[in-house]
Jmol script that loads the backbone (N, CA, C; Angstrom):
load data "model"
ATOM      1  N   UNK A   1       0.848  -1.169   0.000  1.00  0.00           N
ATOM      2  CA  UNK A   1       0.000   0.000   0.000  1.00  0.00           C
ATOM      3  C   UNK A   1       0.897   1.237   0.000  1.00  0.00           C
ATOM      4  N   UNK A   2       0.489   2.223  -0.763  1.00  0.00           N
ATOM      5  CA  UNK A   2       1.140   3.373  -0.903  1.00  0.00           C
ATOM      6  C   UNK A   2       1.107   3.978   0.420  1.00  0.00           C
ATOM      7  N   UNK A   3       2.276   5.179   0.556  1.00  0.00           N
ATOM      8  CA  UNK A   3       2.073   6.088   1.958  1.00  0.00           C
ATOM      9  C   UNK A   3       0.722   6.823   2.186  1.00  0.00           C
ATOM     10  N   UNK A   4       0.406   7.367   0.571  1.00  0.00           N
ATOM     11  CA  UNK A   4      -0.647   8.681   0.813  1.00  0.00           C
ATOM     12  C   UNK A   4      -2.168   7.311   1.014  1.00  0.00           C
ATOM     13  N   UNK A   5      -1.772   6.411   0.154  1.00  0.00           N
ATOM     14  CA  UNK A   5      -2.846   5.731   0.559  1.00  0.00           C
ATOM     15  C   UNK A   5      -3.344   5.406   1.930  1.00  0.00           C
ATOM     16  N   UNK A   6      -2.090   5.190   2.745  1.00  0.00           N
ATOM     17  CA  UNK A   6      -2.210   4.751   4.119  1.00  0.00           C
ATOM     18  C   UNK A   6      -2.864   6.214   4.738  1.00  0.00           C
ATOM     19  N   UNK A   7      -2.067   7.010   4.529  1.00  0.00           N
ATOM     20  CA  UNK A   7      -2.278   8.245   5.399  1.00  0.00           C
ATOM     21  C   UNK A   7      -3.905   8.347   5.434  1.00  0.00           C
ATOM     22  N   UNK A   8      -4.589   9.047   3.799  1.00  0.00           N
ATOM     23  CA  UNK A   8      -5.797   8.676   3.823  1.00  0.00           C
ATOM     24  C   UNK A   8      -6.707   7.947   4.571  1.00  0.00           C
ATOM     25  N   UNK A   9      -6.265   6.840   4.752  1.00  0.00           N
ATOM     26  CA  UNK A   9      -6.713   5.686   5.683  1.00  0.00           C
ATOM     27  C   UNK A   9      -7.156   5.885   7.267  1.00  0.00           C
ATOM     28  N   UNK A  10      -5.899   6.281   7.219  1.00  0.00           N
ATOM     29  CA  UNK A  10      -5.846   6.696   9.008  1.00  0.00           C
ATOM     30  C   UNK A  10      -6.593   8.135   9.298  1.00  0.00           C
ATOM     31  N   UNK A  11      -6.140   9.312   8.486  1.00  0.00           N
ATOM     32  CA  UNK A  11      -7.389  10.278   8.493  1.00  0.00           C
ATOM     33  C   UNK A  11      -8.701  10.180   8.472  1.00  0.00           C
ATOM     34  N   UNK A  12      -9.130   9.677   7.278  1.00  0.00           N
ATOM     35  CA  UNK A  12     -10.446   9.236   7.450  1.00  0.00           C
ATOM     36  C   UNK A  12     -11.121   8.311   8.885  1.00  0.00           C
ATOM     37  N   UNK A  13     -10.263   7.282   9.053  1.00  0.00           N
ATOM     38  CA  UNK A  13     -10.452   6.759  10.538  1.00  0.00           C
ATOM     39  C   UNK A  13     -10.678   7.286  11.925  1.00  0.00           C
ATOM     40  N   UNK A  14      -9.285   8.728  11.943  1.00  0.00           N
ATOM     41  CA  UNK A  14      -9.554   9.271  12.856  1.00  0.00           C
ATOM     42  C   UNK A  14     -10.556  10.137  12.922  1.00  0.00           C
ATOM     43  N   UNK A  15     -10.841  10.883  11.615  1.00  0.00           N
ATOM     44  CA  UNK A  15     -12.289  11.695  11.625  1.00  0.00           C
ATOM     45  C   UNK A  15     -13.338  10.972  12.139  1.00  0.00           C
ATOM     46  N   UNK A  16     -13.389   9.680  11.626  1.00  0.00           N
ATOM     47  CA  UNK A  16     -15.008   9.028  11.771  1.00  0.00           C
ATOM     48  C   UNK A  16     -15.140   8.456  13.198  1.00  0.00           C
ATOM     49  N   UNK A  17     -13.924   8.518  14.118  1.00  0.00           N
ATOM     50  CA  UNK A  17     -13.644   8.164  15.660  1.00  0.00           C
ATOM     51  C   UNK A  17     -13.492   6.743  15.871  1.00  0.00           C
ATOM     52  N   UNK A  18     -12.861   6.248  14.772  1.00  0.00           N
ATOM     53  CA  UNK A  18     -12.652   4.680  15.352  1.00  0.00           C
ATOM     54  C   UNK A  18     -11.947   4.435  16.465  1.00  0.00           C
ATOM     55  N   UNK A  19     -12.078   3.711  16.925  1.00  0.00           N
ATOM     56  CA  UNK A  19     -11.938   3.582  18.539  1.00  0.00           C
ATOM     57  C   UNK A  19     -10.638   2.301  18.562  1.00  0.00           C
ATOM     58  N   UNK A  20     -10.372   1.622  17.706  1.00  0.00           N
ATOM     59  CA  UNK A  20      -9.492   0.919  18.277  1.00  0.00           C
ATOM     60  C   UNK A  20      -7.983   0.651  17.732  1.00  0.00           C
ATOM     61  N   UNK A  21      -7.641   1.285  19.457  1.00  0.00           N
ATOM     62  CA  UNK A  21      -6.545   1.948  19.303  1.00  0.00           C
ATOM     63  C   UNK A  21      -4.928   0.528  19.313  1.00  0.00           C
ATOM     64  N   UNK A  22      -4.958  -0.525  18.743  1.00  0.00           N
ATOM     65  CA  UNK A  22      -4.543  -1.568  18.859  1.00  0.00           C
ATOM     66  C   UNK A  22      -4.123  -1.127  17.504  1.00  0.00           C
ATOM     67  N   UNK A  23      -4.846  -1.194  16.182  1.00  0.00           N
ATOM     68  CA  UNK A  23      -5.000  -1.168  15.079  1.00  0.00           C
ATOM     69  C   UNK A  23      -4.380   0.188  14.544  1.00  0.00           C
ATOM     70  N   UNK A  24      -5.169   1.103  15.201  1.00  0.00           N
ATOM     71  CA  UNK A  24      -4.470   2.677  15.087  1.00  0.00           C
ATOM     72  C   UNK A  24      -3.036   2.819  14.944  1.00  0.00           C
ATOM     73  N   UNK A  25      -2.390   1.959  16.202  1.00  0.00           N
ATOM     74  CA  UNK A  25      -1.140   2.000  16.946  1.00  0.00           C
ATOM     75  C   UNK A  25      -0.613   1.196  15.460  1.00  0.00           C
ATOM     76  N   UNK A  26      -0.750   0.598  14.926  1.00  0.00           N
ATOM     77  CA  UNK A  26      -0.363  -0.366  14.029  1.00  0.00           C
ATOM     78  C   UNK A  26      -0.277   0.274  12.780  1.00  0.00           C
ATOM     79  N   UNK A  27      -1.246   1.069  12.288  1.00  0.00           N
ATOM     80  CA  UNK A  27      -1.302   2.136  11.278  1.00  0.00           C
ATOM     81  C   UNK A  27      -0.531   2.919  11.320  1.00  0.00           C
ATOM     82  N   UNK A  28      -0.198   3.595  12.089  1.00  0.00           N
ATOM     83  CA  UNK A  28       0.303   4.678  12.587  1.00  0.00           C
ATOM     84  C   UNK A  28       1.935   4.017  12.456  1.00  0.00           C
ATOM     85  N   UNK A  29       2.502   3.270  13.223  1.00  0.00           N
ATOM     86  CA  UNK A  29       3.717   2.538  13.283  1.00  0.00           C
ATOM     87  C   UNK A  29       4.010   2.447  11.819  1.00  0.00           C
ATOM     88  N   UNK A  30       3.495   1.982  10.721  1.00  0.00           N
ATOM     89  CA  UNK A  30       3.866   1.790   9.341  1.00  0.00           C
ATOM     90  C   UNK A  30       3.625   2.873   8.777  1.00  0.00           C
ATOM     91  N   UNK A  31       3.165   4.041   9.143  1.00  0.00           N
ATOM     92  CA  UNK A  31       3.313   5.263   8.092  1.00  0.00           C
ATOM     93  C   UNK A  31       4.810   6.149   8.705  1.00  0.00           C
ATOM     94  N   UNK A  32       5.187   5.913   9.985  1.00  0.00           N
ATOM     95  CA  UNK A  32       6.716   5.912  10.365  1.00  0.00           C
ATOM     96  C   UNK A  32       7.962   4.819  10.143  1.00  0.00           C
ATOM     97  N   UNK A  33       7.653   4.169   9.436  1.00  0.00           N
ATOM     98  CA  UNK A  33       8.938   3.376   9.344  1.00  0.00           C
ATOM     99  C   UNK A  33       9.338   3.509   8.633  1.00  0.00           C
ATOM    100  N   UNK A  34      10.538   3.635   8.451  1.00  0.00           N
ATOM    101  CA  UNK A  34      11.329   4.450   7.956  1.00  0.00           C
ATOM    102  C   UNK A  34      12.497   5.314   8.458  1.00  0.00           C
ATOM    103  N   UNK A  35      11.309   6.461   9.157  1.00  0.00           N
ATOM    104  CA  UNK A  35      12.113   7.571   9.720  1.00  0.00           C
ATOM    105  C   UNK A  35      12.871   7.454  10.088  1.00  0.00           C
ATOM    106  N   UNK A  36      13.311   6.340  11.398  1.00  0.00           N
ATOM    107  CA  UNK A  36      14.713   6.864  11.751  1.00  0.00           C
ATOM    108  C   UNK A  36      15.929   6.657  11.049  1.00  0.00           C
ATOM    109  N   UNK A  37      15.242   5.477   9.284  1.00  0.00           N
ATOM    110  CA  UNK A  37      16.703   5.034   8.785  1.00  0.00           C
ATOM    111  C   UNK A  37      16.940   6.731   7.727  1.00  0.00           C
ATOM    112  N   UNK A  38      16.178   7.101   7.585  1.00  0.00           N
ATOM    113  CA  UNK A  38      16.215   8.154   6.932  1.00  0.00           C
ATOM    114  C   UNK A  38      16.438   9.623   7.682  1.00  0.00           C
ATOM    115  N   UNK A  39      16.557   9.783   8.743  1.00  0.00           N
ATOM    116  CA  UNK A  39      16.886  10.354   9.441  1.00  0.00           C
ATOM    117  C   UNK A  39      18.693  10.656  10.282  1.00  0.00           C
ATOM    118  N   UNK A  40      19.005   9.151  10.178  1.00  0.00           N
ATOM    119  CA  UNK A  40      20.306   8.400  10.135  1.00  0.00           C
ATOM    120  C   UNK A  40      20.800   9.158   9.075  1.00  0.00           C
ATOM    121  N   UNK A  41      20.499   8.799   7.696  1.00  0.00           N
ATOM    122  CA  UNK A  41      20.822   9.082   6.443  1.00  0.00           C
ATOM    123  C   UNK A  41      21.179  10.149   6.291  1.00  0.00           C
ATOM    124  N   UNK A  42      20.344  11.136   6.741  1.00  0.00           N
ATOM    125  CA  UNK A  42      20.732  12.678   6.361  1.00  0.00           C
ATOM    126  C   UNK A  42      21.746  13.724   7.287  1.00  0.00           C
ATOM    127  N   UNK A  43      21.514  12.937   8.352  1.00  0.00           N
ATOM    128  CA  UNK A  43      22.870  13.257   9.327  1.00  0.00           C
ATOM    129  C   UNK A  43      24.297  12.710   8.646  1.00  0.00           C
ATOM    130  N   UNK A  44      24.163  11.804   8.231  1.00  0.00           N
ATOM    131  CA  UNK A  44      25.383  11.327   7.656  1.00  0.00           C
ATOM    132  C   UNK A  44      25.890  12.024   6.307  1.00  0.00           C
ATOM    133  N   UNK A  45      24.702  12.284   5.638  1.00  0.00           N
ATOM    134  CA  UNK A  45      24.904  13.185   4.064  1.00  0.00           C
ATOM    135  C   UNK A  45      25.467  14.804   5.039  1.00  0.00           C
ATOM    136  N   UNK A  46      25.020  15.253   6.607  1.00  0.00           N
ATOM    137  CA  UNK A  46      25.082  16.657   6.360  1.00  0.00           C
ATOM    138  C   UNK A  46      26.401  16.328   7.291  1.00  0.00           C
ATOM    139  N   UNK A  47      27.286  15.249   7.807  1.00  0.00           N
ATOM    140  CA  UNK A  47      28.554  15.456   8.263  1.00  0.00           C
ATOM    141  C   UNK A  47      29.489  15.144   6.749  1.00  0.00           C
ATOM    142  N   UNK A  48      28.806  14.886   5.952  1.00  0.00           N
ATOM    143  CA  UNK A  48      29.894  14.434   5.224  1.00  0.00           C
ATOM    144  C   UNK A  48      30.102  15.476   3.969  1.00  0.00           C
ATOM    145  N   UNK A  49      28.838  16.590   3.835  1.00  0.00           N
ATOM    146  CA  UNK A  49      28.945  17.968   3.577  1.00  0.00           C
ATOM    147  C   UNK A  49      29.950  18.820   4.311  1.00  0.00           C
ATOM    148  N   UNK A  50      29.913  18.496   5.836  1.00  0.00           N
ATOM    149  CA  UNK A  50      31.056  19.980   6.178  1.00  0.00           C
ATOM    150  C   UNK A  50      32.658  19.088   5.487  1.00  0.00           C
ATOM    151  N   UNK A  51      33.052  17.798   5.449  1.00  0.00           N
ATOM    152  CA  UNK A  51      34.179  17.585   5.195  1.00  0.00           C
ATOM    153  C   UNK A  51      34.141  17.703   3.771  1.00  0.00           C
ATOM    154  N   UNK A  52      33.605  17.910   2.746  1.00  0.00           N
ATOM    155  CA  UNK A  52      33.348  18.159   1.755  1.00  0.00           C
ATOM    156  C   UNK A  52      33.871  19.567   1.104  1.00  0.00           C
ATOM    157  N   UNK A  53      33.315  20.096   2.078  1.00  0.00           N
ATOM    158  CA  UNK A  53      33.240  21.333   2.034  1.00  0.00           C
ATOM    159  C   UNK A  53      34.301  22.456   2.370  1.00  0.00           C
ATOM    160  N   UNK A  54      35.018  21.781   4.142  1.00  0.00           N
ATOM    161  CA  UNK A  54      36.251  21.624   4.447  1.00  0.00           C
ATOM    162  C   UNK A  54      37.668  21.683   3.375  1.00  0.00           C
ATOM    163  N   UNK A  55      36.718  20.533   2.454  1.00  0.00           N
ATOM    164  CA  UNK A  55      38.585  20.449   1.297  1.00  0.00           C
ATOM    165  C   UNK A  55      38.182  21.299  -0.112  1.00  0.00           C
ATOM    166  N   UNK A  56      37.398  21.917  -0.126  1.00  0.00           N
ATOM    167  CA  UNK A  56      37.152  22.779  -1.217  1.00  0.00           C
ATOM    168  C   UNK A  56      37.192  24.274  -0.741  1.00  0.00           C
ATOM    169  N   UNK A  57      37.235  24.386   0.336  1.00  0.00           N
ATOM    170  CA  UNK A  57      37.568  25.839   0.932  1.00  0.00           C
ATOM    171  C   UNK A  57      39.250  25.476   0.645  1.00  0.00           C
ATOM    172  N   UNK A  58      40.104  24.652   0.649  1.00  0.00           N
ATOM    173  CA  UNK A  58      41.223  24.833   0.480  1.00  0.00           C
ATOM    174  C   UNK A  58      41.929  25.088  -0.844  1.00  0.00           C
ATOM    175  N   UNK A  59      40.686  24.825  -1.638  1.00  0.00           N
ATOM    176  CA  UNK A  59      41.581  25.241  -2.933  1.00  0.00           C
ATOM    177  C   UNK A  59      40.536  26.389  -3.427  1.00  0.00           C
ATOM    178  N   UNK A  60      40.884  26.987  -4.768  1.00  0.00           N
ATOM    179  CA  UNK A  60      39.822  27.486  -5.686  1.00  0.00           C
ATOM    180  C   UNK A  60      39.737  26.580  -7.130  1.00  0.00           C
ATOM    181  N   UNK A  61      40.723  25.845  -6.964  1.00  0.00           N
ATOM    182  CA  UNK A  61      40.726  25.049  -8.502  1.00  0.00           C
ATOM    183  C   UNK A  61      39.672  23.967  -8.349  1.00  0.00           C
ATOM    184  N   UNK A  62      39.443  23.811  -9.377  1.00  0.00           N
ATOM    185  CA  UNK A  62      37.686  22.712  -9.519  1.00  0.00           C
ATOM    186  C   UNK A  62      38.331  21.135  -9.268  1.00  0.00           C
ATOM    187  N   UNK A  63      37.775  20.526  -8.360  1.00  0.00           N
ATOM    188  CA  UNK A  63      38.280  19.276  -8.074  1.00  0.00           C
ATOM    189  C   UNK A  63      37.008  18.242  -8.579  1.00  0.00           C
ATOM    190  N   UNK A  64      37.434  16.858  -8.882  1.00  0.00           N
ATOM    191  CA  UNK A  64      36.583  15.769  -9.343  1.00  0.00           C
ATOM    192  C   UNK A  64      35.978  15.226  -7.802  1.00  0.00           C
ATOM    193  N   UNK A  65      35.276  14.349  -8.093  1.00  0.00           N
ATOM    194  CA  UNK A  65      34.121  13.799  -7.159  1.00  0.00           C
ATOM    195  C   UNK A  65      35.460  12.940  -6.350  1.00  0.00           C
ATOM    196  N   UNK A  66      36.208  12.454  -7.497  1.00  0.00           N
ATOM    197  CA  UNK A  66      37.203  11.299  -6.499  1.00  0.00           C
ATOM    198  C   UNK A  66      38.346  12.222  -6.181  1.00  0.00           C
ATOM    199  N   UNK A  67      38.713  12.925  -6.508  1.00  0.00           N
ATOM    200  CA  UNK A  67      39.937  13.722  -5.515  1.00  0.00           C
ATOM    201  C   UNK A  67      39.286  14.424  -4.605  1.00  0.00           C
ATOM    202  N   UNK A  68      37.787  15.083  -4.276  1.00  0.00           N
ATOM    203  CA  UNK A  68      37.008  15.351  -2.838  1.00  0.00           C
ATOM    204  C   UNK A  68      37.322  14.334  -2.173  1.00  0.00           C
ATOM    205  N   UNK A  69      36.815  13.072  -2.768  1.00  0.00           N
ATOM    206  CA  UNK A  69      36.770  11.878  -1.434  1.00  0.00           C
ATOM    207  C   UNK A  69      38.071  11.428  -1.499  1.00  0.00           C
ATOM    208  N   UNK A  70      39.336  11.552  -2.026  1.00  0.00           N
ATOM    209  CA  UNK A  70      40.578  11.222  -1.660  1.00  0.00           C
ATOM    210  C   UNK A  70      41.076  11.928  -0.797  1.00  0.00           C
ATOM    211  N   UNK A  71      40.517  13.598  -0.618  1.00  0.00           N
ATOM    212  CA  UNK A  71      40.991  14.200   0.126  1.00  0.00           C
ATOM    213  C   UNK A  71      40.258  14.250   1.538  1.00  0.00           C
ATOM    214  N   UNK A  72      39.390  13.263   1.834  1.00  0.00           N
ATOM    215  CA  UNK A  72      38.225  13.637   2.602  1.00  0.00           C
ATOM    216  C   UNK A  72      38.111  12.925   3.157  1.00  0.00           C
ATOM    217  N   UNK A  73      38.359  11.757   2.609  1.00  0.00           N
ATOM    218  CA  UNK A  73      38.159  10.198   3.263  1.00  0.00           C
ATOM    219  C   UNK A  73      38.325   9.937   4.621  1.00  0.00           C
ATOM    220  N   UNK A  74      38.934   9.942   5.306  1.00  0.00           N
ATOM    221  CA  UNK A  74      39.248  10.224   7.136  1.00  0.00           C
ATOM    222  C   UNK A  74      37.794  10.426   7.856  1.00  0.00           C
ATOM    223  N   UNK A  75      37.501  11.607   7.005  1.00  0.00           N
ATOM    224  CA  UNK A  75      36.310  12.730   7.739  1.00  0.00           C
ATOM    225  C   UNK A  75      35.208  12.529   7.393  1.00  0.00           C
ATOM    226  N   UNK A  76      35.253  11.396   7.075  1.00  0.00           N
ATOM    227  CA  UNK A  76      33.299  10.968   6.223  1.00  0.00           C
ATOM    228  C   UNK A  76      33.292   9.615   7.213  1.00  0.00           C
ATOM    229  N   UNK A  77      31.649   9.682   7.290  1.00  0.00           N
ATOM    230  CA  UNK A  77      31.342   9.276   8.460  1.00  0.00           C
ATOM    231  C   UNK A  77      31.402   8.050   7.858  1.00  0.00           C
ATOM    232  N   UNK A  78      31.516   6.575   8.617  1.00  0.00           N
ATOM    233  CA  UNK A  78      31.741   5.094   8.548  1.00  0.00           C
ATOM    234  C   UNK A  78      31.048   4.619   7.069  1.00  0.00           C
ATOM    235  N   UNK A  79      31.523   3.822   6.164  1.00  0.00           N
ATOM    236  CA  UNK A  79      30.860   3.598   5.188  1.00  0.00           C
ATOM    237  C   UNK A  79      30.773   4.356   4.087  1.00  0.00           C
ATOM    238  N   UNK A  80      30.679   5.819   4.384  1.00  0.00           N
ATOM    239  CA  UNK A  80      30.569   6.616   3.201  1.00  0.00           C
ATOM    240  C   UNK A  80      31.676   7.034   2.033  1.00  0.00           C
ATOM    241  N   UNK A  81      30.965   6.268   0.901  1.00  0.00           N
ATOM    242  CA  UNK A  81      31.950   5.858  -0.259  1.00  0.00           C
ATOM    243  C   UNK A  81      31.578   7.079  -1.408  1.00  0.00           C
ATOM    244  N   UNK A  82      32.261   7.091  -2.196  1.00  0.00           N
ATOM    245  CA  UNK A  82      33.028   8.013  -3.267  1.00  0.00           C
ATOM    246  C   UNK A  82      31.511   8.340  -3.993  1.00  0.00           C
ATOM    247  N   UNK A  83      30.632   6.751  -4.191  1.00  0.00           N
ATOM    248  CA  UNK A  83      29.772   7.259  -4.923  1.00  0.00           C
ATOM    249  C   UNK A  83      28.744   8.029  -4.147  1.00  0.00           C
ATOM    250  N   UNK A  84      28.412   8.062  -2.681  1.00  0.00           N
ATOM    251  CA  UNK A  84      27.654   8.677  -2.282  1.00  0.00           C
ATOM    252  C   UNK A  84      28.302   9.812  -1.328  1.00  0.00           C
ATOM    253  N   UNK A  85      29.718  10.146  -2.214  1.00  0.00           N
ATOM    254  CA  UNK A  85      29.908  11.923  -2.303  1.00  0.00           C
ATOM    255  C   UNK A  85      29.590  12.572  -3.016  1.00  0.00           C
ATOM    256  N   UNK A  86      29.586  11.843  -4.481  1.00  0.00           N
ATOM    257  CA  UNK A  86      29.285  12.471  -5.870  1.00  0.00           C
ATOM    258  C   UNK A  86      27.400  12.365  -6.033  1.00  0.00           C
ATOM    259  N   UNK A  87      26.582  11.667  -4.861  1.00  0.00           N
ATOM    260  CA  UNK A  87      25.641  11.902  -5.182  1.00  0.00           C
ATOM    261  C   UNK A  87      25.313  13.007  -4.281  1.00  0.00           C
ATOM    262  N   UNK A  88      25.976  13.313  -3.195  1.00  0.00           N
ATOM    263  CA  UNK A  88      26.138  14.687  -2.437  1.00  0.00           C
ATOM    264  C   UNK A  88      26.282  15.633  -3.116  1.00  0.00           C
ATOM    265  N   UNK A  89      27.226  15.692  -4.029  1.00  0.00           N
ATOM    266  CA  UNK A  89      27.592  16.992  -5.185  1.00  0.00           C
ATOM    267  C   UNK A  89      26.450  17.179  -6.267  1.00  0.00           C
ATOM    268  N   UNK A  90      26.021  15.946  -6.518  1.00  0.00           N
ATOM    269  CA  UNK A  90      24.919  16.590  -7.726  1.00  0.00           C
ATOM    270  C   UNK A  90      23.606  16.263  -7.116  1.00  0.00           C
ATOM    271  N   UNK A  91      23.238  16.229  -6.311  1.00  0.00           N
ATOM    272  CA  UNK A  91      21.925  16.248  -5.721  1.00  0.00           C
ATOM    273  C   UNK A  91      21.399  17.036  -4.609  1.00  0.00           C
ATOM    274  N   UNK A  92      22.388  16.799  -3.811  1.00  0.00           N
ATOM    275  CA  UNK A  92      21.729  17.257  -2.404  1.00  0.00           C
ATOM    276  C   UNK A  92      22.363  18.932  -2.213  1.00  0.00           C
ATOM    277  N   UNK A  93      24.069  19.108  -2.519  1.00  0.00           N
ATOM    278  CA  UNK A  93      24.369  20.451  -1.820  1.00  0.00           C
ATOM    279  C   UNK A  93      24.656  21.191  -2.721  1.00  0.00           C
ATOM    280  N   UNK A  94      23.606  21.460  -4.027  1.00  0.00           N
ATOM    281  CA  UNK A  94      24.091  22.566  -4.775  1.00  0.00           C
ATOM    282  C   UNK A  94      23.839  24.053  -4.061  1.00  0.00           C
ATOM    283  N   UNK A  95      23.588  23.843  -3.625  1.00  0.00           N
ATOM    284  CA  UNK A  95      23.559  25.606  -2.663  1.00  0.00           C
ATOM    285  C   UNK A  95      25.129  26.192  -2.373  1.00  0.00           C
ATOM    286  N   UNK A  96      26.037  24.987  -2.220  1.00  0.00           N
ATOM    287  CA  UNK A  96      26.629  25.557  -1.805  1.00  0.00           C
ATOM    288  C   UNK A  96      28.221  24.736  -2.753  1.00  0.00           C
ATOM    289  N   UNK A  97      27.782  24.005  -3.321  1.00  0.00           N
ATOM    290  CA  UNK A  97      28.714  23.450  -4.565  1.00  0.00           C
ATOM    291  C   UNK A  97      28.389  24.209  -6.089  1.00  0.00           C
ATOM    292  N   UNK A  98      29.363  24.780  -6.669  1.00  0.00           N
ATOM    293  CA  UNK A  98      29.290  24.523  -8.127  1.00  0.00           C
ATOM    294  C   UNK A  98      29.898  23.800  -8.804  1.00  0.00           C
ATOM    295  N   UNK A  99      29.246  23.511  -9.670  1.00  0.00           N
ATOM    296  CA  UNK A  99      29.706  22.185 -11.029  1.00  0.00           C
ATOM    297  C   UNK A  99      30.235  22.907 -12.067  1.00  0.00           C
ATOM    298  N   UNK A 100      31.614  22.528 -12.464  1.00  0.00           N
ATOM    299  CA  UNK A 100      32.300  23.171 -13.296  1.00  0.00           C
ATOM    300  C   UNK A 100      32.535  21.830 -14.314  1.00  0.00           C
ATOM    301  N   UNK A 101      31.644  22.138 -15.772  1.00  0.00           N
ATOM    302  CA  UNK A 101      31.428  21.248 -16.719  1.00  0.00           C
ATOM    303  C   UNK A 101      32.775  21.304 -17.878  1.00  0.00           C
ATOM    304  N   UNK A 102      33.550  19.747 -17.384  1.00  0.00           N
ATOM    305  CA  UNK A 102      34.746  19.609 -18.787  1.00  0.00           C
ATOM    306  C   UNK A 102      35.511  19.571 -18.466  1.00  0.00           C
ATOM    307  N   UNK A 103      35.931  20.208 -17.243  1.00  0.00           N
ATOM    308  CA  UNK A 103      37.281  20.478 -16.724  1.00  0.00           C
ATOM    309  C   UNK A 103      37.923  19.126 -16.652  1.00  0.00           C
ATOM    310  N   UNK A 104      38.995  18.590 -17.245  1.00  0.00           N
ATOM    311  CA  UNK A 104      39.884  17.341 -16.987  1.00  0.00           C
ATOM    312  C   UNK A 104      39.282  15.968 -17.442  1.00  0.00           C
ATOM    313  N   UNK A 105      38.149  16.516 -18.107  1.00  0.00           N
ATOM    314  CA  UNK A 105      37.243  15.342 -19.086  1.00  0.00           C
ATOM    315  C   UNK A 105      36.520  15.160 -18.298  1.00  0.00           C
ATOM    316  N   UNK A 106      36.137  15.465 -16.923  1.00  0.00           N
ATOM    317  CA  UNK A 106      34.529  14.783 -16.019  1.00  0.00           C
ATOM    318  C   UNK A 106      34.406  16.500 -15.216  1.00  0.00           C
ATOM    319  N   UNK A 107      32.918  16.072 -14.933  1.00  0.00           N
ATOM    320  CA  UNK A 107      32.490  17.156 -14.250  1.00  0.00           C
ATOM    321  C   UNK A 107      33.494  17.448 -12.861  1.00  0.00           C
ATOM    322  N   UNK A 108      33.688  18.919 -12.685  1.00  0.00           N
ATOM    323  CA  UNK A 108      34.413  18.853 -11.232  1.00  0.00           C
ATOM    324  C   UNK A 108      33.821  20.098 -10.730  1.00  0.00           C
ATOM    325  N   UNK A 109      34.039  20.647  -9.369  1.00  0.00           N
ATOM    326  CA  UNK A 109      33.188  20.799  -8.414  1.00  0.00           C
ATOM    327  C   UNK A 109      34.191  21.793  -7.561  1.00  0.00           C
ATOM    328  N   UNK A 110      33.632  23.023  -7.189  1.00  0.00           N
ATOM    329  CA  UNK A 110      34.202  24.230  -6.347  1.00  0.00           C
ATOM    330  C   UNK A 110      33.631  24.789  -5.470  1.00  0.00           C
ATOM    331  N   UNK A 111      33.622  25.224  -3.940  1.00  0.00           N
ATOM    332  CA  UNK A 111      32.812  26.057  -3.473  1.00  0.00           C
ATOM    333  C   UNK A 111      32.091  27.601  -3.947  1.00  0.00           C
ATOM    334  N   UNK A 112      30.748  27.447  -3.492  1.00  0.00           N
ATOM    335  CA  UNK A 112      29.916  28.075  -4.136  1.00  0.00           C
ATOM    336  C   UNK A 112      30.459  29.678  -3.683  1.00  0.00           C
TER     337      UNK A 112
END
end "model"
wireframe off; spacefill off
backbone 0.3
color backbone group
């Protein structure tokens, strides 16, 4: 079952005052699961932004996705691999990354 489907579900339920709260508790539990792995997740994407971020304040020259995480590697939290720096760079922190297109034959990447 979809989320919005569920949600629906449980709104409508609670409007109409269903009473049992066994079931509720149970509804309710599966429209949160999830959260805390995703919650995990984004703490880990926003420590692994300041070290990111950290080695591009040191230069001004445009660096690749794998010389960030060569230079970074230490400071990224347990697990976090090369490809989910480069999905940090083109997804999540353009606010504060720019993408500099060509440079050295692949996209590379400077503080904003």
């Amino acid at each position: 079952m979809k989320k919005a489907t569920l949600s629906a579900v449980v709104a409508y339920l609670t409007e109409t005052g269903y009473s049992d709260t066994a079931i509720m508790d149970e509804l309710n539990a599966e429209l949160r699961r999830g959260e805390a792995a995703k919650a995990e997740r984004k703490s880990a994407y926003d420590e692994a932004k300041a070290a990111v971020l950290e080695v591009l304040a040191m230069t001004t020259a445009p660096l690749t996705a794998a010389e960030i995480y060569d230079e970074c590697a230490d400071k990224l939290p347990e697990g976090f691999t090369k490809g989910k720096v480069s999905y940090g760079l083109t997804r999540l922190w353009g606010d504060a990354i720019v993408k500099v297109e060509g440079v050295k034959g692949v996209n590379c990447y400077r503080r904003a």
